[in-house]
C-alpha positions as CSV (number, residue, x, y, z in Angstrom):
1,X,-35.8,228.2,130.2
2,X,-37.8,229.1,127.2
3,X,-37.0,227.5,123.7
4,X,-36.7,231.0,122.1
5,X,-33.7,231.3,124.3
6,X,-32.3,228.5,123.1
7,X,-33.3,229.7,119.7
8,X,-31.2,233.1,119.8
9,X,-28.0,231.8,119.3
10,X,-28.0,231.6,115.3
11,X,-25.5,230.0,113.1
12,X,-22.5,231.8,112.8
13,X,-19.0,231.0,111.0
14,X,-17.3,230.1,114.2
15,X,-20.0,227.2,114.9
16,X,-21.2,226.1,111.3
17,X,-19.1,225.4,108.4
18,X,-20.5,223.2,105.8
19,X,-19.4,219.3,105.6
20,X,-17.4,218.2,103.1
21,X,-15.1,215.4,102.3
22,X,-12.6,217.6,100.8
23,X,-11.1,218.8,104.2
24,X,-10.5,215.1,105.0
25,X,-7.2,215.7,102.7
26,X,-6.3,218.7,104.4
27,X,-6.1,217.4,107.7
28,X,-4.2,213.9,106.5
29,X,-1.6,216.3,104.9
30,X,-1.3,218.3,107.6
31,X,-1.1,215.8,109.9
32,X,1.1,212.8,107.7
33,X,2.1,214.9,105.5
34,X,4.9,211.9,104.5
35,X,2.8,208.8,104.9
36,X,2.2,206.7,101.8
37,X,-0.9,208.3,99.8
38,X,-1.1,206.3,96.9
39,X,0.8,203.3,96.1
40,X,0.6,201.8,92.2
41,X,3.7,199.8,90.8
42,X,6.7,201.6,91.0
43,X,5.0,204.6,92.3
44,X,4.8,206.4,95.7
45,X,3.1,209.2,96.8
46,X,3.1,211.0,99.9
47,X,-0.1,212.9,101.2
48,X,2.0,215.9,100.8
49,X,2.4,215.2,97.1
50,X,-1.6,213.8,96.7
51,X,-2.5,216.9,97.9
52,X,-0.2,219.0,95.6
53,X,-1.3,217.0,92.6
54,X,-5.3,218.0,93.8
55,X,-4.7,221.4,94.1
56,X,-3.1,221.8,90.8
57,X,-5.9,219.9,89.1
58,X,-8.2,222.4,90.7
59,X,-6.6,225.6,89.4
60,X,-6.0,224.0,86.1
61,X,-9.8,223.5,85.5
62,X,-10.4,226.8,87.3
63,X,-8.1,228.5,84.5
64,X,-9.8,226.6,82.1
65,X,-12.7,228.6,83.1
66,X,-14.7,226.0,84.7
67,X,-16.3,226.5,88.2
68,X,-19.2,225.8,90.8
69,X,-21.3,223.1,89.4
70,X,-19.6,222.8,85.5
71,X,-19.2,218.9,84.9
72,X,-16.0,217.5,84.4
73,X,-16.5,213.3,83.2
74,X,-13.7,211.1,84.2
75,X,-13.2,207.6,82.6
76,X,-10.7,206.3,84.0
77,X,-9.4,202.7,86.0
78,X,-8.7,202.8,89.7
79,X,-5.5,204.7,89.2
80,X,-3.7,207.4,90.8
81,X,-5.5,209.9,88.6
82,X,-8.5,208.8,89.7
83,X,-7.8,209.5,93.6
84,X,-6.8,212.5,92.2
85,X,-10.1,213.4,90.5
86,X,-12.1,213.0,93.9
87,X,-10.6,215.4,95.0
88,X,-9.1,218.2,92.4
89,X,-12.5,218.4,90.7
90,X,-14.5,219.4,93.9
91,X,-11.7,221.3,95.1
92,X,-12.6,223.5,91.8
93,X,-16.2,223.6,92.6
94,X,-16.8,221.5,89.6
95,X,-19.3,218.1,90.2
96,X,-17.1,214.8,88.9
97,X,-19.0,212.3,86.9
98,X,-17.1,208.8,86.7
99,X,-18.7,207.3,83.8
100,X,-18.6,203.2,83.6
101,X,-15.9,201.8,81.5
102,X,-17.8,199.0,80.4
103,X,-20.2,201.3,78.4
104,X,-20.7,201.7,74.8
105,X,-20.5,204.6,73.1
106,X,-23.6,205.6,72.3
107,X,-24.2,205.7,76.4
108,X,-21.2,207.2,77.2
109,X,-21.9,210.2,74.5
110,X,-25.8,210.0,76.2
111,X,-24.0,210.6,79.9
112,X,-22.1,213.4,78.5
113,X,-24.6,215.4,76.4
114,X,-26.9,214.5,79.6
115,X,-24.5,215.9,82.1
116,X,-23.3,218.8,79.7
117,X,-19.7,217.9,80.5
118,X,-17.1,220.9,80.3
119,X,-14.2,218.5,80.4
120,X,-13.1,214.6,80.1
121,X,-10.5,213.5,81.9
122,X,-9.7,209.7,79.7
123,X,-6.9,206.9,80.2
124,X,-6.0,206.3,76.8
125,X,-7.1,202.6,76.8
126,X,-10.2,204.2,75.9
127,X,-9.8,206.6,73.3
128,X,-11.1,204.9,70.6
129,X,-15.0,204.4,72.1
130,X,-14.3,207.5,73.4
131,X,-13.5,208.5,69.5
132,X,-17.1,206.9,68.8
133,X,-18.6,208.7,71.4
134,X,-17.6,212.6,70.8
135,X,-18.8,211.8,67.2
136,X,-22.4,211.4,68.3
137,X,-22.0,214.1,71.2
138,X,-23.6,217.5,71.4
139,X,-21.0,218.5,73.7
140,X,-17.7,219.5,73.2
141,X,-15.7,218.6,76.3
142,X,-12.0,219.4,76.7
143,X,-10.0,216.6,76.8
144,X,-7.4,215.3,79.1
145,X,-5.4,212.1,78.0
146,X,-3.8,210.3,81.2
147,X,-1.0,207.9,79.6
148,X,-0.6,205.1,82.4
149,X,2.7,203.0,81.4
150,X,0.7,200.1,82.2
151,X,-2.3,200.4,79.9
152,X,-2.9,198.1,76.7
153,X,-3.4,200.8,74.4
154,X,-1.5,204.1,74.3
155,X,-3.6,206.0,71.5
156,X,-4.4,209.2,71.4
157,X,-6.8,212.1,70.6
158,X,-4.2,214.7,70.3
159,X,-5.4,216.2,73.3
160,X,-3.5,217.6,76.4
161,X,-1.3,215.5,78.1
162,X,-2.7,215.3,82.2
163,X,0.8,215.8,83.5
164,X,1.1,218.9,81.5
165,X,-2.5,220.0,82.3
166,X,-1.2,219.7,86.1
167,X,1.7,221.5,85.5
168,X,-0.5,224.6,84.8
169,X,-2.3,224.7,88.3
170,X,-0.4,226.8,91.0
171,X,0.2,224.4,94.0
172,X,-0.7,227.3,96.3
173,X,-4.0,227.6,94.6
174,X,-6.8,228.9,97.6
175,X,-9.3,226.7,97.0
176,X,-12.9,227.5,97.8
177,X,-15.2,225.1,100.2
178,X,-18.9,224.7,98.9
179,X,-21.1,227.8,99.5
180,X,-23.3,225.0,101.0
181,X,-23.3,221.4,102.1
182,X,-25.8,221.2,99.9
183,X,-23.5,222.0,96.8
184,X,-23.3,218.6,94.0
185,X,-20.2,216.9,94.3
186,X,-20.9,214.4,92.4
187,X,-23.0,212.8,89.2
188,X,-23.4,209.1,88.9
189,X,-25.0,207.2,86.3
190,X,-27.7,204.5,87.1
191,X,-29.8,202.7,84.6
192,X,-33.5,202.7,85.5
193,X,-36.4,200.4,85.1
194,X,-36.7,201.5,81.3
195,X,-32.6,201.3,80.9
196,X,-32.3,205.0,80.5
197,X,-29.4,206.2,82.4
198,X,-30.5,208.5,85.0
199,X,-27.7,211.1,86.6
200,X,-28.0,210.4,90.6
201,X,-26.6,213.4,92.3
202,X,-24.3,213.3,95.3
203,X,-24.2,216.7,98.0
204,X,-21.0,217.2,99.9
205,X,-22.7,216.3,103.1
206,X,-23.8,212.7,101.7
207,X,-20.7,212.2,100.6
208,X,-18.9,213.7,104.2
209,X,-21.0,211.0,106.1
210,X,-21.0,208.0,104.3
211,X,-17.3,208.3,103.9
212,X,-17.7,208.6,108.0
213,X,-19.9,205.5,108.1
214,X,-17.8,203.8,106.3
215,X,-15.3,203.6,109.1
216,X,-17.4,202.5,111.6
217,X,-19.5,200.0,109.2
218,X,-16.0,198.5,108.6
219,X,-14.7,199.1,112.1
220,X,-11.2,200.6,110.4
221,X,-8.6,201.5,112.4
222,X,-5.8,204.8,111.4
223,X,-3.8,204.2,108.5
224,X,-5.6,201.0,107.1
225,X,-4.4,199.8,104.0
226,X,-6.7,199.7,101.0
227,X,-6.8,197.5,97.7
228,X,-8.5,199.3,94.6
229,X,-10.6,196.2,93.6
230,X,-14.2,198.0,93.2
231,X,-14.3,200.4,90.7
232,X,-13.9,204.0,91.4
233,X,-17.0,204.7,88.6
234,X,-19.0,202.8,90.6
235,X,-20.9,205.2,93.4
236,X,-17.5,206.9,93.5
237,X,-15.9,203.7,94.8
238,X,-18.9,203.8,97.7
239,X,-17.2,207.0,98.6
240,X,-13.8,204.9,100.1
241,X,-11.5,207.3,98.2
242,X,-12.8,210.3,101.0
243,X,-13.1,207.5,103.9
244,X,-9.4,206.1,103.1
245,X,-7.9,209.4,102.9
246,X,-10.4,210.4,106.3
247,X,-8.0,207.4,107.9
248,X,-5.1,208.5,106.7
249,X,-4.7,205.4,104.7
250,X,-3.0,203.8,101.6
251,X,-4.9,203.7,98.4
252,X,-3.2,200.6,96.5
253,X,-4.1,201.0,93.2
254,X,-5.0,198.1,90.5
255,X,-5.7,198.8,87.2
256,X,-7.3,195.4,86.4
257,X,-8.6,193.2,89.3
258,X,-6.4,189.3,88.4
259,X,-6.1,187.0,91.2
260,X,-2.6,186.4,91.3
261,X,-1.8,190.1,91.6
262,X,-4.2,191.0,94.2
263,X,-2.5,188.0,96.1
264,X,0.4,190.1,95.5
265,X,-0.4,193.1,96.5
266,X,-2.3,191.9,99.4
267,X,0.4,190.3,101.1
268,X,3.4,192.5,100.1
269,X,1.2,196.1,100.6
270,X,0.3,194.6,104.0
271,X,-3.5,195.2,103.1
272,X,-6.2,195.7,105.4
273,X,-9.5,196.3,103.6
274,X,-11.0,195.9,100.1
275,X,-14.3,195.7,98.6
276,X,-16.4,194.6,95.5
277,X,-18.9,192.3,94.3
278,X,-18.3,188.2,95.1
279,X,-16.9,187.8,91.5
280,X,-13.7,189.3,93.3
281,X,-14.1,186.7,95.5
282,X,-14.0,184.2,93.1
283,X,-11.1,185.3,91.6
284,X,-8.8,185.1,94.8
285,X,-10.6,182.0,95.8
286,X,-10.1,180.4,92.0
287,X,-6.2,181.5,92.0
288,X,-3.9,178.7,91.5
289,X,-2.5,177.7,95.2
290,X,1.3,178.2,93.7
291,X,0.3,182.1,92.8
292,X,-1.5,182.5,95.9
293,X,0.3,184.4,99.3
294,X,0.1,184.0,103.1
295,X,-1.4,187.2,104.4
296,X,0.7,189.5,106.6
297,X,-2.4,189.8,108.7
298,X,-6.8,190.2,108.4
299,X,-8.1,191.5,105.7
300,X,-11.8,192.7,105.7
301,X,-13.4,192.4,102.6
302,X,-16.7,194.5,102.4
303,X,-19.0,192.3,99.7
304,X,-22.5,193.8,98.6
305,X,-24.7,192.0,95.8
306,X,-25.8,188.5,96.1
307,X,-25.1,187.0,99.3
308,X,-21.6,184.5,99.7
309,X,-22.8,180.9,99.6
310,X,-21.9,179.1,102.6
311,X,-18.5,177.4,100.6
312,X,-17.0,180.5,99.7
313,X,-17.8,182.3,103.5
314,X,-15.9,179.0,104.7
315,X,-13.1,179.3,101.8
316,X,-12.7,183.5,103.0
317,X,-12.5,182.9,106.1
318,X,-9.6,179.9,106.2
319,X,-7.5,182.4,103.7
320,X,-7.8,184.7,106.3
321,X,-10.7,187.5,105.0
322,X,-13.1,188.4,107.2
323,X,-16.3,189.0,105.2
324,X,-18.9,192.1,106.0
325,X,-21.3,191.9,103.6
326,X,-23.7,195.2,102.7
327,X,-26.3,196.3,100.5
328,X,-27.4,200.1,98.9
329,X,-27.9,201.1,95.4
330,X,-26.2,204.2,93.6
331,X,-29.5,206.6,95.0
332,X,-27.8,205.9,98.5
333,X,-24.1,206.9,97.9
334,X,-23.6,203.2,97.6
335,X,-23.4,201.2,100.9
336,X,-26.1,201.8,103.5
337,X,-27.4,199.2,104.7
338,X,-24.7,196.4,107.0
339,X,-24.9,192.9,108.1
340,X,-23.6,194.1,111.7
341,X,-22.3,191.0,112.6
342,X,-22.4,189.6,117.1
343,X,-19.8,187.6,118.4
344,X,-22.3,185.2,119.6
345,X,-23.0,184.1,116.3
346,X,-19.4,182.8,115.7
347,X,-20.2,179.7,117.4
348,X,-23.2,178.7,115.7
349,X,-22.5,176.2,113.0
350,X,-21.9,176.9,109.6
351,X,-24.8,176.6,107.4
352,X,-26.1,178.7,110.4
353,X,-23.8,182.0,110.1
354,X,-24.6,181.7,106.1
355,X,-27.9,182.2,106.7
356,X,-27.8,185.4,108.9
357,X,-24.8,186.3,106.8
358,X,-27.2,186.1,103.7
359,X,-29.4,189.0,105.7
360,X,-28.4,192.5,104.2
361,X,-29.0,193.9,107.5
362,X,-29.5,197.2,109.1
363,X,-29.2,200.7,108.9
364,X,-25.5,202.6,108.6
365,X,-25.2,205.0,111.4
366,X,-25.3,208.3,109.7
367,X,-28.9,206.5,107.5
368,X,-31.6,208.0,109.7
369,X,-34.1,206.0,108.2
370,X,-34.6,202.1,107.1
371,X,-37.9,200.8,106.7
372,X,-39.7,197.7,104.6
373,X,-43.3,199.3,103.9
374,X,-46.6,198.8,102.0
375,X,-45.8,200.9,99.2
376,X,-49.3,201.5,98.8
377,X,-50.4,202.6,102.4
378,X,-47.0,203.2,103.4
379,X,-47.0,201.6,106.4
380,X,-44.0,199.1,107.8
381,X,-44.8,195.7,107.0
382,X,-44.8,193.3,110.2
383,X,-41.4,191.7,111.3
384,X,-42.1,188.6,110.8
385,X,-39.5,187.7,108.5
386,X,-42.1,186.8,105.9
387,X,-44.5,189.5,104.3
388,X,-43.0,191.4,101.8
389,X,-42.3,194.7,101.2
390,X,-40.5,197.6,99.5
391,X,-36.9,198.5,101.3
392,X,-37.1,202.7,101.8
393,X,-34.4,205.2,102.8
394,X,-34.8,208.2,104.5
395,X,-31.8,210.2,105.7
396,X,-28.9,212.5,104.6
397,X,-27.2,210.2,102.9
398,X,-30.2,210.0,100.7
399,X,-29.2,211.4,96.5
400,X,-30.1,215.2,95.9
401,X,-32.6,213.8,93.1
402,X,-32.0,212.6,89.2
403,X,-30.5,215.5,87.3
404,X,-33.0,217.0,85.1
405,X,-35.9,214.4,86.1
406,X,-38.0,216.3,88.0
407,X,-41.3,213.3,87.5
408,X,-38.3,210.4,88.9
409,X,-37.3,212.3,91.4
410,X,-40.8,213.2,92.9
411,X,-41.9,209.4,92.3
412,X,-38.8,208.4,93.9
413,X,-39.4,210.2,97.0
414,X,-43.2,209.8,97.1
415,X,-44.1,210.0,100.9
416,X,-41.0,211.6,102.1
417,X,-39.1,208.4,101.6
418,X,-36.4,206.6,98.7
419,X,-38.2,203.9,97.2
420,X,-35.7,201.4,96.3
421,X,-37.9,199.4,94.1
422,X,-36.4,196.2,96.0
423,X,-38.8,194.0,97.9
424,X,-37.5,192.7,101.1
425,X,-38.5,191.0,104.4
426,X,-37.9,192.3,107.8
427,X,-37.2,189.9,111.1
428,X,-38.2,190.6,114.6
429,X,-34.7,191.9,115.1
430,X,-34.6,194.6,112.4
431,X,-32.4,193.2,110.1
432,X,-34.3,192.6,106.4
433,X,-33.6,190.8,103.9
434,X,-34.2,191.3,99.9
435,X,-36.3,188.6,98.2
436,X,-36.8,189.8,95.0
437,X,-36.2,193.0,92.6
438,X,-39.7,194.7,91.6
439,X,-37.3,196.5,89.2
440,X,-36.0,193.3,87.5
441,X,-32.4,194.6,87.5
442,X,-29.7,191.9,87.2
443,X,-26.9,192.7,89.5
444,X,-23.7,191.0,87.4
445,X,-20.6,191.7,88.5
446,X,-21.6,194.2,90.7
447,X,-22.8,195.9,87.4
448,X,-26.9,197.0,87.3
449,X,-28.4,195.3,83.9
450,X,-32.0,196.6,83.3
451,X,-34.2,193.6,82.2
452,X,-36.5,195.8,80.1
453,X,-33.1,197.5,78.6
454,X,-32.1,193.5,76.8
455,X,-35.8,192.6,76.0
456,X,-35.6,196.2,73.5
457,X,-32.9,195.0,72.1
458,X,-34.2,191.6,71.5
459,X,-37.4,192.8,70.0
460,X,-35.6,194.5,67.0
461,X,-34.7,191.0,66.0
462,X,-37.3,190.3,63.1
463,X,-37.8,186.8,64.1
464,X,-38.4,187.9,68.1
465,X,-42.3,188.0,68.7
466,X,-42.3,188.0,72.9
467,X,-39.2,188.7,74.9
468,X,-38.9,188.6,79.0
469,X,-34.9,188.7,80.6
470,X,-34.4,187.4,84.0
471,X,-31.3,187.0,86.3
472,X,-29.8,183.6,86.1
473,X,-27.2,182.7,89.3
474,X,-23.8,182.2,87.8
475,X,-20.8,181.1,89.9
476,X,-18.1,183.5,88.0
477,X,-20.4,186.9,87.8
478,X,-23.5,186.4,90.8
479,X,-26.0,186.8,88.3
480,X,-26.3,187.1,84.0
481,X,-28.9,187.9,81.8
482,X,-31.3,184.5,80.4
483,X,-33.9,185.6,78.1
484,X,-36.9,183.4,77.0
485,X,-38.0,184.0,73.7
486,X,-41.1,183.1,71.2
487,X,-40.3,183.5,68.0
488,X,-43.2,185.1,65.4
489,X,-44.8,182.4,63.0
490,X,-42.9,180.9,60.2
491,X,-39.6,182.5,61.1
492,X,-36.5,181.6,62.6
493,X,-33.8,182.0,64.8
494,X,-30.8,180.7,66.9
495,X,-29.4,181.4,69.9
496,X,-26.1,182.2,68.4
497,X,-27.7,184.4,66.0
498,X,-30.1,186.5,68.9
499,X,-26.9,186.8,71.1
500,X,-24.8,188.3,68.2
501,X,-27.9,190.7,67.1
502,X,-27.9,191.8,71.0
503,X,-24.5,192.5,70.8
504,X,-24.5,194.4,67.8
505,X,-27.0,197.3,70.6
506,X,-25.6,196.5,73.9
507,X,-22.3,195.8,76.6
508,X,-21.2,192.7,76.0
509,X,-21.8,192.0,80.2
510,X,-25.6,193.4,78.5
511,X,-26.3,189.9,76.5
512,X,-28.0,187.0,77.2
513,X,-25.7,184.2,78.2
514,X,-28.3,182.1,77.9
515,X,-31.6,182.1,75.0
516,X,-34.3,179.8,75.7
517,X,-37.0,179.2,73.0
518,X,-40.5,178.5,74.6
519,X,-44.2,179.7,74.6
520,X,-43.8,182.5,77.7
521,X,-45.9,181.6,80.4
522,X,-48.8,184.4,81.0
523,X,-51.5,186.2,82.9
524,X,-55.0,186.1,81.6
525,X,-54.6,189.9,80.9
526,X,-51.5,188.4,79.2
527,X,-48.9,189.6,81.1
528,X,-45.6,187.7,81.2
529,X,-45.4,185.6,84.6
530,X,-41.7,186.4,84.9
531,X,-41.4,184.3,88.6
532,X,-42.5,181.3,86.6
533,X,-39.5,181.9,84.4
534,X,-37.2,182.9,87.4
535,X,-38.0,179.0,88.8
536,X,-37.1,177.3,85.7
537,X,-33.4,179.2,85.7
């Protein structure tokens, strides 16, 4: 048989549609139509209703004028509306950029000026940095106000109401599927090695297998039951809000993550599977014993970051979690990489199963390529557990690129790989291991801090002569900002004083928690030796 036999049988509509996550609503609809959707206080939604509630969203932006690859911003907690906005915006062709909460204003008004956002969809907690942003903005977004009942703040911008703005969009609205797979679904925010946000952009097909390795990373069964504790801004929740709806599951929604109430909502939800950095660990580990609950059954909590220490692995595991622990960056549609766990390894003593828990692991299943090279030769670096080298991605669940970065994007995928910028090792078995950051980000509660981004800051300080920022291991958030600092000759300053200048330019999760005052140790070209500093953390 000749391949050009093979050959002449082209695509066609009957055997190629493009993927996209969007259908996964469709068919849970369709199929349990009355199953619990979304569950958040006093509210309960059906799949029928959640995918009412998209559809109208959809139109309503459609009417709006707003279409294939206009930018509609969300900021917004892991609420209902948020659910909502993974699916409504696509469904109107529109890309959806969650935008941190945590940010200030001047980066939020960068993100949407960047992103040329058509529309902001806001909870009203944050109306008043969102105030301070549209003042600096190019960009005049329409603006959607979402009043929660359970949000601290209920002021407003006078702008449309989000129930009303639904109430426009005609539930029978025929939504259009992306022309291609290809098609942005998505714009995520990630600071780089010079703290300039750079917009990371998600296809439908990334987005349509991750969500599907997701499943099998996390070995989830139909209808799990699934606790909002990572935020939704963050690499679109790591793409759960299309997995979880994939499943046919409940999205439990929480707008602030506080250990008593996820002990609530654990054990009276009947949850299955959550996710998040170990901070939200610590904080159902650190609840009071009186506030905590007996859980209705296992929960799997899917942990990226720094790795558990060997306590808390013991502590999750005798409250009844089962811990899988992963590792990916936003460039990747979040999770990529799993610490696939064998049986065998359960009865290996403790300090034991830390250590290959501490391993980030291997490739997800729909990741076609994971590799620790020579970034110079690119070549693999031996598996020896040992030598060093950079972690690189290859596959479809690789970004599109940095929006409007053509010079990132080509140095990012230089050799037809993702650089990662993370230095890792790699054992005999595959599974690697990161040993250090060549970027210098600090990962604090599971938020990316750019090292380079605090030293500028501390440099305007008139009394600042050298700066260097390195990540400090802290038991609440995994790792905080420490900065060492030589002051210029004759002048002064205190740590109390450098902390309050920083905070008068960054986040407060941005500043130092920590100001040391010493000569910085150097190279003879007089480069600062920050892995000298790193030891004396």
């Amino acid at each position: 048989m000749a391949a050009a036999d093979y050959d002449a049988l082209p695509r066609q509509d009957a055997n190629h549609q493009p993927l996209t996550p969007l259908l996964f609503l469709e068919r849970t609809a369709t199929t349990f139509p009355d199953h619990v959707a979304v569950a958040y206080g006093g509210t309960r939604r059906s799949y029928r209703e959640l995918r009412e509630r998209c559809v109208r969203l959809a139109h309503a932006l459609t009417k709006l004028g707003l279409g294939r690859g206009d930018t509609v911003a969300v900021l917004l907690p892991n609420i209902p509306e948020m659910v909502e906005a993974h699916f409504g915006v696509a469904m109107a062709g529109c890309v959806l950029n969650t935008i941190n909460t945590r940010l200030d204003a001047a980066t939020i008004a960068y993100i949407l000026d960047h992103g040329e956002a058509r529309a902001l969809i806001l909870d009203r907690e944050w109306v008043p940095v969102v105030c301070a942003a549209l003042a600096q903005c190019r960009v005049k977004p329409t603006i959607i106000e979402v009043e929660d009942r359970e949000a601290p703040s209920h002021e407003t911008l006078g702008a449309q109401d989000y129930e009303e703005f639904l109430r426009q969009g005609d539930p029978g609205f025929a939504w259009p599927l992306p022309r291609d797979e290809w098609d942005a679904i998505a714009l995520n925010y990630t600071s780089g090695t010079t703290g300039k946000p750079k917009g990371v952009v998600y296809h439908h097909r990334g987005a349509h297998l991750l969500a599907v390795g997701n499943v099998l990373a996390a070995g989830m069964a139909r209808h799990p039951v699934y606790l909002w504790t990572l935020p939704m801004f963050h690499c679109n929740g790591w793409c759960f809000p299309w997995t979880i709806t994939a499943m046919a599951g409940t999205h439990v929604c929480l707008r602030a993550v506080r250990g008593p109430v996820m002990w609530s909502l654990i054990a009276g939800e009947g949850v299955t599977h959550m996710c998040g950095a170990p901070i939200v660990m610590s904080a159902l580990l650190q609840t009071p014993e009186k506030e905590q609950r007996h859980l209705p059954g296992p929960v799997t909590f899917v942990v990226a970051g720094a790795p558990p220490p060997e306590a808390v692995l013991a502590a999750m595991k005798q409250a009844g979690f089962g811990v899988l622990h992963v590792y990916g960056l936003t460039e990747v549609y979040g999770p990529a990489v799993t610490n696939e766990w064998h049986g065998e390894w359960d009865a290996l003593p403790a300090p034991e199963q830390a250590r290959l828990m501490a391993r980030q692991g291997v490739r997800y299943v729909p990741l076609e390529g994971l590799e620790v090279m020579d970034p110079e030769t690119m070549t693999p670096v031996p598996a020896d557990g040992a030598t060093m080298g950079e972690v690189m991605f290859r596959g479809n669940v690789v970004m599109k690129g940095y929006l409007k970065d053509p010079d990132a994007t080509q140095k990012a995928f230089a050799g037809g790989w993702f650089h990662s910028g993370d230095l890792a090792v790699k054992y005999p078995d595959g599974y690697i291991q990161l040993r250090d950051r060549s970027k210098d980000i600090i990962i604090s509660g599971g938020e990316n801090i750019s090292s380079i981004e605090v030293e500028d800051a501390l440099y305007k300080h008139p009394s600042v002569a050298v700066a260097a920022v390195v990540a400090q291991p802290d038991e609440k958030w995994g790792e905080v900002p420490c900065a060492f600092v030589e002051l210029k000759p004759g002048m002064e300053a205190s740590e109390a004083e450098l902390t309050a200048h920083c905070r008068t330019i960054l986040p407060g999760f941005k500043v130092p928690k920590r100001v040391v005052f010493q000569e910085l140790p150097k190279t003879s070209t007089g480069k600062i030796q920050k892995h000298v500093l790193r030891q004396a953390v």
